[in-house]
C-alpha positions in Angstrom: -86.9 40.3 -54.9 -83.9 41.7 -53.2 -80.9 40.0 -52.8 -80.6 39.3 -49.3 -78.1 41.4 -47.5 -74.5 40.5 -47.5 -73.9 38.7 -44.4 -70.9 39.8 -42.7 -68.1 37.5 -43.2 -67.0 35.4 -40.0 -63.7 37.0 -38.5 -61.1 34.8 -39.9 -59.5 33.1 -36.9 -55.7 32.2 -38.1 -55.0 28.8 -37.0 -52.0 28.3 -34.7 -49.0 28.7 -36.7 -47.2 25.3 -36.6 -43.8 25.7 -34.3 -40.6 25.7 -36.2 -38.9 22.6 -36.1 -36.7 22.2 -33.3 -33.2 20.8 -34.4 -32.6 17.4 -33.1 -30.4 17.0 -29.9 -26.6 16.1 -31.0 -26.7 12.0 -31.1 -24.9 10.3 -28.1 -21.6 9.3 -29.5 -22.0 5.3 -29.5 -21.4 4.2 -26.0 -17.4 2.8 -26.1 -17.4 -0.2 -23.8 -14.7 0.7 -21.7 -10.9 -0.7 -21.6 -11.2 -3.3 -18.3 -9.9 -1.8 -15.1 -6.9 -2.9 -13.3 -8.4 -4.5 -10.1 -8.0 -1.7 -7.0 -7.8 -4.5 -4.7 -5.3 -6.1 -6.4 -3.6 -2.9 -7.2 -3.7 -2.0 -3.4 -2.3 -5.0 -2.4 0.5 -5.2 -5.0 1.4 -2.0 -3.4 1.4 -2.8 -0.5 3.6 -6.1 -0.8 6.3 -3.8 -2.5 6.5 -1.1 0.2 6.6 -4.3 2.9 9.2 -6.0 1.2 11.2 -2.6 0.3 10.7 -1.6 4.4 11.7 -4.8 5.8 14.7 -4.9 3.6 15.5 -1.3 5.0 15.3 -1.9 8.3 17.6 -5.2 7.4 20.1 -2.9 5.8 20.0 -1.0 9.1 20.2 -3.8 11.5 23.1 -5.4 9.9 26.1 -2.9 10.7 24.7 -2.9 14.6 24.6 -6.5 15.0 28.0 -6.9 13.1 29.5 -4.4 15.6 27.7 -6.6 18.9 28.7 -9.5 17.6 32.5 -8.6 17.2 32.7 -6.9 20.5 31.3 -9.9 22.2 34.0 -11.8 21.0 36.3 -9.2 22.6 34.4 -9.9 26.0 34.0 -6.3 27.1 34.8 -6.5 30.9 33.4 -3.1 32.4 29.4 -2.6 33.0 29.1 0.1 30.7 30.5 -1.3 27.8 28.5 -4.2 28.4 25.3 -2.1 28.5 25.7 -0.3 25.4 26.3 -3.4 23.8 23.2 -4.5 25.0 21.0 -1.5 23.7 22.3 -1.8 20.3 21.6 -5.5 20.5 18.2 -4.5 21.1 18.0 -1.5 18.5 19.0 -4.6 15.9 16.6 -6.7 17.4 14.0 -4.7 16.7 14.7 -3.7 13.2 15.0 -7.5 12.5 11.6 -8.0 14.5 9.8 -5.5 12.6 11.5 -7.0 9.2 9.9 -10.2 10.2 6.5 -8.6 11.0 6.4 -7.1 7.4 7.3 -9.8 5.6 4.8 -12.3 7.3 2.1 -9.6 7.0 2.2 -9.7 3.1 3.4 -13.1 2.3 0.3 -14.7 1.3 0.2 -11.8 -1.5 3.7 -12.1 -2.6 4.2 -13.4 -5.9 6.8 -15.6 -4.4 5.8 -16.8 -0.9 8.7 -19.3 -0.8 10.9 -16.5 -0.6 9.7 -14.5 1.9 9.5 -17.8 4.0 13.4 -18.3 3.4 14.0 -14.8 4.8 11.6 -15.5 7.5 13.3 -18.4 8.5 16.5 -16.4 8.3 15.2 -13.3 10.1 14.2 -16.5 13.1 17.7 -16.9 13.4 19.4 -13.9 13.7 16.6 -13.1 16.3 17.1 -16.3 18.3 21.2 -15.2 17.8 20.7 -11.6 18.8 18.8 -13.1 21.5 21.5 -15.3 23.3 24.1 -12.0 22.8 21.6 -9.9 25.1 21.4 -12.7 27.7 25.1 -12.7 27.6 25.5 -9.4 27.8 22.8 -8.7 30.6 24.7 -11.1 32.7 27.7 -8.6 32.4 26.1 -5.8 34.0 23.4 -7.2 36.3 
């Protein structure tokens, strides 16, 4: 008997070549828990309460020399109109600076770290207004 004829070998099919390793992302650096942030509201309002107080005391600063001057030329008792009225309008420039002063501080005075101050100066700022005041009315009845 014959040997049977070689059978043809099966084409060898290669199976899929395994993909290369793919080197592993860089690890997350471990996740720092961060320092605590200063409170913006806070912040803000800190802020705020030192460019009030540092205002008001500007315009104070201002007001001061004006109503120094109105005050000792009232005691002079300027006679003519004119003199009167000038008076007057710087009476008014100085009251209000002094008006404003007082706006600012009562606007941040609950956030003050020391309300009781800022209620002193209110009180104060009260009567140099009430002062500055009773100069106009003296001085309007000069020139009306």
């Amino acid at each position: 008997m014959k040997p049977p004829p070689p059978k043809p070998e099966p084409a060898k099919v290669e199976p899929p070549k395994p993909e290369p390793p793919k080197p592993e992302p860089p690890k997350p650096e471990p996740v720092k828990p961060e320092p605590p942030k200063p409170d913006p509201v806070k912040d803000d309002a800190s802020l705020r309460v030192k460019k009030s107080m540092a205002d008001a005391a500007g315009l104070i600063r201002e007001a001061t020399p004006i109503y120094q001057e109105v005050a000792g030329a009232l005691d002079s008792a300027p006679a003519d109109k004119e003199t009167a009225r000038e008076l007057f309008r710087k009476a008014e420039r100085a009251h209000m600076k002094l008006g404003d002063a007082k706006i600012l501080y009562t606007s941040v005075k609950a956030e003050a770290p020391d309300p009781a101050v800022l209620t002193r100066r209110i009180a104060q700022l009260d009567q140099l207004l009430e002062s500055i005041q009773s100069v106009m009315t003296q001085l309007k009845k000069r020139f009306d």
